[in-house]
N, C-alpha and C positions, 0 to 999 in steps of 0.2 A: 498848224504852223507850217510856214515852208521850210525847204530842205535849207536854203539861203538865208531864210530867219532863225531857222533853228541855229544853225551855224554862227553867222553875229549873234544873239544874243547869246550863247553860249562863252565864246569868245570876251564879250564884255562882261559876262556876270562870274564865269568860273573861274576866266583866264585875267582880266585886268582886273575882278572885283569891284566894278566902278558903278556908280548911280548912271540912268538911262541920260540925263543933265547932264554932267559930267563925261559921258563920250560924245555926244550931240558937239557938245563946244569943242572939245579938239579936233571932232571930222568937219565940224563949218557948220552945220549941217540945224538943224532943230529939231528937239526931243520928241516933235511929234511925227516927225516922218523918219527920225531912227525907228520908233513905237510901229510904225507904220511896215517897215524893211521887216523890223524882226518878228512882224507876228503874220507877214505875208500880204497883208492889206494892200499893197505898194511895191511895184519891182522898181530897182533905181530908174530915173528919168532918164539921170543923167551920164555918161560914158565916164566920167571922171571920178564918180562916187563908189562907185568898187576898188578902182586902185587907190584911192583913201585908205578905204578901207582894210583892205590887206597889209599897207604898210605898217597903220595904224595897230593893229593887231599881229604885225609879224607874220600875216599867213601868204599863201600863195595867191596869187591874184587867181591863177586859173583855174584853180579849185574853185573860191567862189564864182567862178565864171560860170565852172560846168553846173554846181549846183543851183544857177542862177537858170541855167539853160532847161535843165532839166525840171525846175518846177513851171518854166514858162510851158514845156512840150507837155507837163501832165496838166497843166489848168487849161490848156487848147483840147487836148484829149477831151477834159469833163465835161467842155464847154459842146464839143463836138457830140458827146453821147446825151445830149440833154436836149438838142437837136436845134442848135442857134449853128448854124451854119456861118451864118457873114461873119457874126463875133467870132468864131472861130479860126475862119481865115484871116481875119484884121489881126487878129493875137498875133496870128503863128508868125507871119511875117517878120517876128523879130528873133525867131529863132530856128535856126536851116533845120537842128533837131524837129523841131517841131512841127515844120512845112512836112518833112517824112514823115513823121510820124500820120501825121493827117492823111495826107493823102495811102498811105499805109492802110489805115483804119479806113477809110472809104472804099477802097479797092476790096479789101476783106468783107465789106456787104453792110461798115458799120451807119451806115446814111438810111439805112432802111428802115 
């Protein structure tokens, strides 16, 4: 699970107690790409679906942001030591962590 999955479904099962049904319909949203969010399958699409979500759960937005950010930079990373290059940079792109992080990891001899 990601670090931003871990976190919403945590949130919805320990903190609202709630069936995965059951939060899907108050975020808008459908239970198979909440299923999707919290087990990592799926980063949000969309820019509006994290601040849903935070409110929805009372959390900080930027928290889920950073942990959002941070499993985008570690699946670039994996993507990058498994030696898919292009998918790597198409990831990172969506996150400035992660762009460092790459070119980081390449600099350091990891492309070898």
């Amino acid at each position: 699970m990601s670090k931003f999955g871990t976190r919403i479904y945590d949130l919805r099962v320990n903190g609202k107690r709630e069936t995965l049904r059951a939060a899907a319909t108050a975020l808008g949203i459908s239970a198979m790409y909440l299923s999707e969010l919290e087990t990592g399958a799926k980063k949000p699409a969309r820019s509006e679906v994290i601040p849903k979500i935070a409110k929805y759960y009372n959390e900080d937005v930027n928290e889920l942001n950073s942990l959002l950010q941070e499993d985008i930079k570690n699946a670039v990373l994996e993507t990058a030591r498994e030696g898919a290059f292009a998918q790597a940079f198409s990831a990172a792109r969506k996150s400035p962590a992660a762009i460092s992080a790459l070119e980081s990891f390449l600099r350091n001899g990891g492309g070898k």
